[in-house]
C-alpha positions in Angstrom: 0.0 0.0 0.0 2.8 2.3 0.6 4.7 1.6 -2.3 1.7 2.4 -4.4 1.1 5.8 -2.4 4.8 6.5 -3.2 4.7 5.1 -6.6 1.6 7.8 -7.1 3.1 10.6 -5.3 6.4 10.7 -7.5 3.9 10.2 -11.2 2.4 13.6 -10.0 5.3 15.2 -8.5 7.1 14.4 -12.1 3.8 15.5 -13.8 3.5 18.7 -12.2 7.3 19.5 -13.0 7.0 18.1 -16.8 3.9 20.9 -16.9 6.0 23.5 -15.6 8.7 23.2 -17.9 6.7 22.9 -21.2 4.5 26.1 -19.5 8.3 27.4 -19.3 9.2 26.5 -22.4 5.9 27.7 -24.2 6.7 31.0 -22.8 9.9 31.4 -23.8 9.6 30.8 -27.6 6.8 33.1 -28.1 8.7 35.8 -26.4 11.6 35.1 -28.3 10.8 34.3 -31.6 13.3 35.4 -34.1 17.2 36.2 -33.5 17.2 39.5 -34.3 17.3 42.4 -31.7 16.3 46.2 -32.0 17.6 49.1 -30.3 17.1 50.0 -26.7 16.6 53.6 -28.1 16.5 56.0 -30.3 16.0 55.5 -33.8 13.9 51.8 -35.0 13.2 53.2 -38.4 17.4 54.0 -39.1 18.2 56.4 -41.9 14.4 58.5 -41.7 13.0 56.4 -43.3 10.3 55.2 -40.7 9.9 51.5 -40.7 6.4 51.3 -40.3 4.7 48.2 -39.2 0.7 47.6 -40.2 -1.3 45.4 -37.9 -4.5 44.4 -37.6 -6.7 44.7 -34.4 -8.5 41.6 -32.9 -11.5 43.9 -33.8 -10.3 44.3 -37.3 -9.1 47.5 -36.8 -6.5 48.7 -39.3 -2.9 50.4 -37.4 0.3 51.5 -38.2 3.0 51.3 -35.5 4.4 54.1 -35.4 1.6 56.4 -35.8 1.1 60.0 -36.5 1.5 60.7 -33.0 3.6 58.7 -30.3 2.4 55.5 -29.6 2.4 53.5 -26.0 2.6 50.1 -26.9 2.3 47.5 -24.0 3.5 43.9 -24.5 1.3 41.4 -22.7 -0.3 38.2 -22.7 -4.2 36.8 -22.3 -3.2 34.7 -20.1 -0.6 36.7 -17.8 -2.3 37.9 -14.6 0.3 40.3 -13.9 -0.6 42.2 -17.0 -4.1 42.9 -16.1 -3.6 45.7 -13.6 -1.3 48.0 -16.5 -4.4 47.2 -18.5 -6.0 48.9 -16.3 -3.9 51.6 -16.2 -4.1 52.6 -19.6 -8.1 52.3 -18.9 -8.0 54.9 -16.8 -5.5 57.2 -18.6 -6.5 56.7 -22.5 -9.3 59.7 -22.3 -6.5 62.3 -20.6 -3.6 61.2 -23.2 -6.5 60.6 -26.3 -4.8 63.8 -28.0 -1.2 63.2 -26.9 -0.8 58.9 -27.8 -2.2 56.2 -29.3 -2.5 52.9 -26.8 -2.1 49.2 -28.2 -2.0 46.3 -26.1 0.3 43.8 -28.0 -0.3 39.8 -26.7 2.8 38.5 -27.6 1.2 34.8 -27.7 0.4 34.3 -31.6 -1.6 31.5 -30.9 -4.2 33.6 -29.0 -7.9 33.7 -30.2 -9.6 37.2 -30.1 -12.1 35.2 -27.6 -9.1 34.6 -25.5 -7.8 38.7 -25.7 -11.5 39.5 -25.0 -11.8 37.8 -21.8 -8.3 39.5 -20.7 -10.4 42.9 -21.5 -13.1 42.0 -19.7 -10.6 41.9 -16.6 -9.4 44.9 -17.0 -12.1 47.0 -17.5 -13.3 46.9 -21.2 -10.5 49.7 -22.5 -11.6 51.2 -25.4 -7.7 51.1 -27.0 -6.9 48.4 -29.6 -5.5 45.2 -28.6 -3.7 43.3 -31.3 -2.1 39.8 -31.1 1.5 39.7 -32.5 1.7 36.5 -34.9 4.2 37.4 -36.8 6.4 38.3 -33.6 7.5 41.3 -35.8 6.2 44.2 -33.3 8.1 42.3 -30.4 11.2 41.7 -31.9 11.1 44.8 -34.0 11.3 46.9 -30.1 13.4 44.1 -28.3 11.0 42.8 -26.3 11.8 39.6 -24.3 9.6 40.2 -21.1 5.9 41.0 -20.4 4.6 43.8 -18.7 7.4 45.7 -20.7 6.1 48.9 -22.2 7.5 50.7 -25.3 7.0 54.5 -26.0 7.5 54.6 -29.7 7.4 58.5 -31.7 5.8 59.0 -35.1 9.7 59.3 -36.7 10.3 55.8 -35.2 12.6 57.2 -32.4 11.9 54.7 -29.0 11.1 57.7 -26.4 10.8 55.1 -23.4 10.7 51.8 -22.0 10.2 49.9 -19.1 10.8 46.5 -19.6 9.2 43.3 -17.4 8.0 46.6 -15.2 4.0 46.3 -14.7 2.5 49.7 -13.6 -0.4 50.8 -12.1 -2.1 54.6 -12.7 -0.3 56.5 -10.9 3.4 54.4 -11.7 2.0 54.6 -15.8 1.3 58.1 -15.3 4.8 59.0 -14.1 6.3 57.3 -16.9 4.6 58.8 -19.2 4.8 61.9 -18.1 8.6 61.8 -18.9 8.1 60.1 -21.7 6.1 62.1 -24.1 7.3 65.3 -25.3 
C-alpha cells in the first residue's frame, strides 16, 4: 500500500514539473521568436525612413506602428495575470492622453484567439484602446521585447522615447512614466 502511495506521489510530482517546464518552455519561444534584436533607443526606423509596421486589431481595426503621434505600446499576454492591472492603467488614462498617444495592447502569444484577448479585457475593465495579437512576432522583436509587462513609447519618426521592460505599472506608476516620456 505504501509503495503504491509512493509510486503515485512521485507520477504527480514528475507530472506537475514536466507541466511547468513545457508552461516554461511555451513562454519562452513566443517571447523570443526570431534572432534578431532592435535598439534600446533612439532611432527603429534607421536612416528617416520610418519602418512602419501595419497590424490588424483583434476587432479588425487597421494600425500602423508608429503612428502620426507617439504611440504607448504595451506587450502582454491573455493569459498573464500580472498584465491585467497596467491594463487597467491605460483604462483609466486613455481619455486624458487621447490627443497626446495612441495605446495598443500587444499579446505577444500568436496562438491567441480574439475570444481569449476579449476575456483579458473583460478583466481589465473593457478599454476602449486596440488590442492586437503579435503573430508574426515582428512588433516584439522589432522593439526588443523579451519580457511581459514591458512597455514601449514609440514617436511617429520611429525614435523609442521610453521603455520599461518586465515593469508592470499601475495609474499612478503609468502616469509618471509617461509623463517623462512624451514630449
Amino acid at each position: 500500500m505504501t509503495t503504491t502511495k509512493n509510486h503515485r506521489r512521485i507520477f504527480i510530482i514528475t507530472a506537475v514539473i514536466a507541466a511547468a517546464a513545457l508552461i516554461l518552455i511555451l513562454s519562452l519561444t513566443a517571447l523570443n521568436r526570431g534572432s534578431g534584436t532592435a535598439p534600446a533607443a533612439g532611432s527603429a526606423g534607421g536612416d528617416g525612413n520610418v519602418d512602419r509596421i501595419e497590424i490588424t486589431s483583434v476587432d479588425g481595426k487597421a494600425l500602423t506602428v508608429p503612428s502620426t503621434r507617439p504611440t504607448v505600446l504595451y506587450f502582454m499576454a491573455s493569459w498573464c495575470y500580472t498584465c491585467v492591472p497596467q491594463a487597467e492603467a491605460m483604462k483609466e488614462l486613455e481619455q486624458e492622453y487621447a490627443g497626446k498617444a495612441d495605446f495598443v495592447a500587444v499579446d505577444v502569444t500568436p496562438e491567441n484567439t480574439k475570444t481569449q484577448v476579449d476575456q483579458f479585457r473583460e478583466l481589465a475593465g473593457a478599454p476602449g484602446y486596440p488590442y492586437v495579437v503579435d503573430r508574426t512576432g515582428e512588433l516584439t522583436q522589432k522593439y526588443a521585447v523579451t519580457s511581459l509587462d514591458s512597455t514601449v513609447v514609440v514617436a511617429p519618426d520611429g525614435d523609442i522615447l521610453a521603455r520599461a521592460d518586465s515593469r508592470p505599472m499601475k495609474t499612478d506608476a503609468l502616469k509618471a512614466f509617461l509623463k517623462t516620456a512624451l514630449p
